[in-house]
C-alpha positions as CSV (number, residue, x, y, z in Angstrom):
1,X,124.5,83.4,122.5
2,X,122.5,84.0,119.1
3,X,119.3,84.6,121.0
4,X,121.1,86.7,123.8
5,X,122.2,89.1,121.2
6,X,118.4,89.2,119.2
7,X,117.4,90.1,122.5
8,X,120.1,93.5,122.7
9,X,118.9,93.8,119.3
10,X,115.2,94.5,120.2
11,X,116.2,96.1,123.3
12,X,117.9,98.3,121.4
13,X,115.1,99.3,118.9
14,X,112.8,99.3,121.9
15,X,115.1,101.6,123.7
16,X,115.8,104.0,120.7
17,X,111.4,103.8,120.1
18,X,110.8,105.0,123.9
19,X,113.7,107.7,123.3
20,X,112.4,109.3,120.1
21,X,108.8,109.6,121.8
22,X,110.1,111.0,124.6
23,X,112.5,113.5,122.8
24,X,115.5,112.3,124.2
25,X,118.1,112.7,121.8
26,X,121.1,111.8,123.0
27,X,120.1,109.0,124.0
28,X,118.3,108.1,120.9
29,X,121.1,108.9,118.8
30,X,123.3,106.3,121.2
31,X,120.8,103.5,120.3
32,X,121.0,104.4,116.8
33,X,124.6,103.9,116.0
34,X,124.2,100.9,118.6
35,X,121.9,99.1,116.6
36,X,124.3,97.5,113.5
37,X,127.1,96.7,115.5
38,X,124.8,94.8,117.2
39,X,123.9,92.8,114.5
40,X,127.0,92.4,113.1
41,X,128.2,90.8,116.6
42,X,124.7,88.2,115.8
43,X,126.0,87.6,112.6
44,X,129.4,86.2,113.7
45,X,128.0,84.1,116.1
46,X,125.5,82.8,114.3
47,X,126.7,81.9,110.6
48,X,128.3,78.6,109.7
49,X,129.9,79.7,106.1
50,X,130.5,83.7,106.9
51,X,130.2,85.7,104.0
52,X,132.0,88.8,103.7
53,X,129.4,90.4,101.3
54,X,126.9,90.6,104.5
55,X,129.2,92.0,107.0
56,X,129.9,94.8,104.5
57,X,126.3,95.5,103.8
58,X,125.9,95.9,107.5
59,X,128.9,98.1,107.7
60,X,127.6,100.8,105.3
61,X,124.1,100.7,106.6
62,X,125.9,101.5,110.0
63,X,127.7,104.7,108.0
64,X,124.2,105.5,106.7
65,X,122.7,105.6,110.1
66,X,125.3,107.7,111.5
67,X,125.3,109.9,108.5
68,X,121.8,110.5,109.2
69,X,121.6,111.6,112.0
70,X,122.8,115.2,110.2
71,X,120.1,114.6,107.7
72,X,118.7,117.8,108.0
73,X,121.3,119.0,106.4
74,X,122.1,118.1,102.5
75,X,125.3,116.9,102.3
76,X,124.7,114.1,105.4
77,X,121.5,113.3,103.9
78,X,122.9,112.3,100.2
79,X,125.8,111.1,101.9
80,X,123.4,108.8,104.3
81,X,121.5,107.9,100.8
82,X,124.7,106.7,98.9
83,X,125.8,104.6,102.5
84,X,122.3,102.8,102.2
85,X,122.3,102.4,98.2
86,X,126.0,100.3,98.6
87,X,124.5,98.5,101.5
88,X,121.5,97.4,99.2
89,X,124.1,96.6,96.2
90,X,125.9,94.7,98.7
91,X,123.1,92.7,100.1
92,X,122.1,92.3,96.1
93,X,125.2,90.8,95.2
94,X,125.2,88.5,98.7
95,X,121.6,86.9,97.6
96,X,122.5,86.5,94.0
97,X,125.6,84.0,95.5
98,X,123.2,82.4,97.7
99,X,120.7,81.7,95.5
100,X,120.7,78.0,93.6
101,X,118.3,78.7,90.7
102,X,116.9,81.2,88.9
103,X,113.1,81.7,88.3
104,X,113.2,83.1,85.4
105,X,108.7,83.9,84.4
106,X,108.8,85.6,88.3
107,X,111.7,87.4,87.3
108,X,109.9,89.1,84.2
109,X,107.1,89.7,86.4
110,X,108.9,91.4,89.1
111,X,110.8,93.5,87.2
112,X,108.0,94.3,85.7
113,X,106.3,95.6,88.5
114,X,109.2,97.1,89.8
115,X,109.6,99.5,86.9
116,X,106.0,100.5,87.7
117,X,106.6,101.0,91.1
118,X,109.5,103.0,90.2
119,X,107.9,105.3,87.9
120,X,105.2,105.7,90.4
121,X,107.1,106.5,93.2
122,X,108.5,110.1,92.4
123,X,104.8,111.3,92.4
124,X,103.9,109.5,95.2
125,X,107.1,111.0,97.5
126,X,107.6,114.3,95.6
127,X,110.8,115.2,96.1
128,X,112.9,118.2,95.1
129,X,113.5,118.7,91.3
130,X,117.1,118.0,92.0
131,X,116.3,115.4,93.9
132,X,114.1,113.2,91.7
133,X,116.8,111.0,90.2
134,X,118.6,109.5,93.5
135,X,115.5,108.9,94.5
136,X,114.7,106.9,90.7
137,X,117.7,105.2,91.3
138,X,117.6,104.2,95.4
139,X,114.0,102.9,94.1
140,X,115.8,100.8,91.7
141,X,118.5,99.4,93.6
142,X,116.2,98.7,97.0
143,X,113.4,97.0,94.4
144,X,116.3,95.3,93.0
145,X,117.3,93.6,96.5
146,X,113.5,92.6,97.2
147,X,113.4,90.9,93.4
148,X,117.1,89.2,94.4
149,X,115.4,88.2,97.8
150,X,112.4,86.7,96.1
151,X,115.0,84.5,94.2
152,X,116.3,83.5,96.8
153,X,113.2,82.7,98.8
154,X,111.4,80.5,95.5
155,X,114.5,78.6,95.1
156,X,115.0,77.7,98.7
157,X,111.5,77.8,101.0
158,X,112.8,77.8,104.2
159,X,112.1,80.6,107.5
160,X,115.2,82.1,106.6
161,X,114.7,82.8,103.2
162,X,111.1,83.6,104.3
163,X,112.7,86.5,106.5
164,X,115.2,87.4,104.0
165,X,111.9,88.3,101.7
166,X,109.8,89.4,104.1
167,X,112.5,92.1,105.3
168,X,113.3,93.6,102.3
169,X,109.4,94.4,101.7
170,X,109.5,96.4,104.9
171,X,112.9,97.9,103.4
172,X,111.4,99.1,101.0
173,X,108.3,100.7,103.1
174,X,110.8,102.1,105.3
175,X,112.6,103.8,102.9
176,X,109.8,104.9,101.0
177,X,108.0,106.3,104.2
178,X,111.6,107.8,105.5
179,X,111.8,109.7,101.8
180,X,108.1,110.6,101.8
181,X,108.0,112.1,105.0
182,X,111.6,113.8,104.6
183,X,110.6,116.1,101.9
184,X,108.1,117.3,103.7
185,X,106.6,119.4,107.1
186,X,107.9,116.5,109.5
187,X,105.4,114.7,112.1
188,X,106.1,115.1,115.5
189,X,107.3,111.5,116.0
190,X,109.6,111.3,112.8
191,X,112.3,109.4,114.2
192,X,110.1,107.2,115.8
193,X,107.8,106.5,112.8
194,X,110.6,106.0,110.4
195,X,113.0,103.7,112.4
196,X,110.7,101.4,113.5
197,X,110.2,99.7,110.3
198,X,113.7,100.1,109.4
199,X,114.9,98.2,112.7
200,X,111.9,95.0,112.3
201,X,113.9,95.4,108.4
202,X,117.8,95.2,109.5
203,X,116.7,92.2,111.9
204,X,114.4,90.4,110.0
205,X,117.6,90.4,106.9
206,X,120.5,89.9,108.8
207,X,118.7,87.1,110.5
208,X,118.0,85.8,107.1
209,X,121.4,85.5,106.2
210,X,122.7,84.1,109.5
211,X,120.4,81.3,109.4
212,X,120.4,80.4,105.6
C-alpha cells in the first residue's frame, strides 16, 4: 500500500507539472490541494510509532498551499507564509524528538552559516521594504529545519534520515526560488517552476519520517 500511494503521490506532482505548462488551472489547482492529503494518507500507512508532530506539519503545509493559490493577493500570500513557517516549526520540533544525539562542533558551524545565508538572502530575493523581515524570519525558521535535519541525519545514517536532509535542502531552494520570483515580473511557467521542487521536497520529508 506504501508504494501504491508514492506512486498517487508522483502522479499527482506529474499531473499538477503537465497542468501548469499547459495553463490549465482548474485542474492544476485540483492537484494542488490533492497533493498533502496524499501524503498524509502515506504517512499513516507507512509509520510504525505515528507521531502527531508530522501529521500537523503536513496539515498546515496543506493550509499553505490552498492559501496560495490567492497569492497574488497580500493577505493569502502572508497568510500562505505564516501556514508554511508553523509547518517548518512543526517539522523542527518533530526532528529534535527524533534525534538521539546532538553534534554539537556541526551545530556551531551550521548556524553559522545559516546566519550568513540569512543576511544574504534579502539582497539576493529583494523583497518589498515591508516585506524584508518575514522573509528574515521564514529564512530563519526553514534554515533552522535543515540544521535540525542535519542532526538528525549525523546521529542516525540511514536512507531515511538521508531523505529527511536531503529534502529540506530542496525546501529551502524552493522557497527561496518561490520568494525570488514572487517579488518580481513572473515567468511564464511560475507555477510549474516553483512547485516542482516543492513537491520532490514534501516527498522526499514525509518519506523521511515514515520510514525512520
Amino acid at each position: 500500500m506504501s508504494a501504491i500511494l508514492l506512486c498517487v503521490y508522483a502522479l499527482t506532482g506529474i499531473f499538477h507539472e503537465v497542468t501548469a505548462i499547459l495553463f490549465k488551472e482548474e485542474y492544476r489547482k485540483i492537484a494542488k490541494i490533492s497533493l498533502m492529503p496524499v501524503l498524509i494518507v502515506y504517512y499513516f500507512f507507512t509509520v510504525s510509532d505515528l507521531l502527531v508532530l508530522v501529521i500537523i506539519a503536513i496539515l498546515f503545509s496543506w493550509a499553505g498551499d490552498i492559501l496560495l493559490i490567492r497569492k497574488e493577493e497580500p493577505k493569502f500570500f502572508r497568510l500562505g507564509l505564516v501556514a508554511f513557517l508553523l509547518s517548518h516549526i512543526f517539522y523542527i520540533v518533530a526532528l529534535i524528538v527524533i534525534s538521539p544525539v546532538l553534534n554539537a562542533p556541526v551545530l556551531y558551524i551550521s548556524i553559522g552559516v545559516a546566519i550568513i545565508l540569512n543576511i544574504l538572502l534579502p539582497f539576493i530575493i529583494k523583497p518589498p521594504k515591508e516585506m524584508r523581515i518575514p522573509v528574515i524570519i521564514y529564512g530563519t525558521i526553514i534554515l533552522a529545519m535543515s540544521i535540525c535535519a542535519l542532526q538528525y541525519l549525523l546521529s542516525n545514517i540511514t536512507i531515511s534520515s538521508i531523505m529527511l536532509f536531503t529534502g529540506s535542502i530542496v525546501f529551502v531552494f524552493s522557497d527561496s526560488l518561490m520568494s525570488y520570483l514572487a517579488f518580481r515580473e513572473k515567468p511564464k511557467y511560475f507555477n510549474a517552476i516553483t512547485m516542482l521542487p516543492y513537491i520532490i521536497a514534501q516527498g522526499m520529508i514525509v518519506f523521511g519520517f515514515a520510514t525512520a
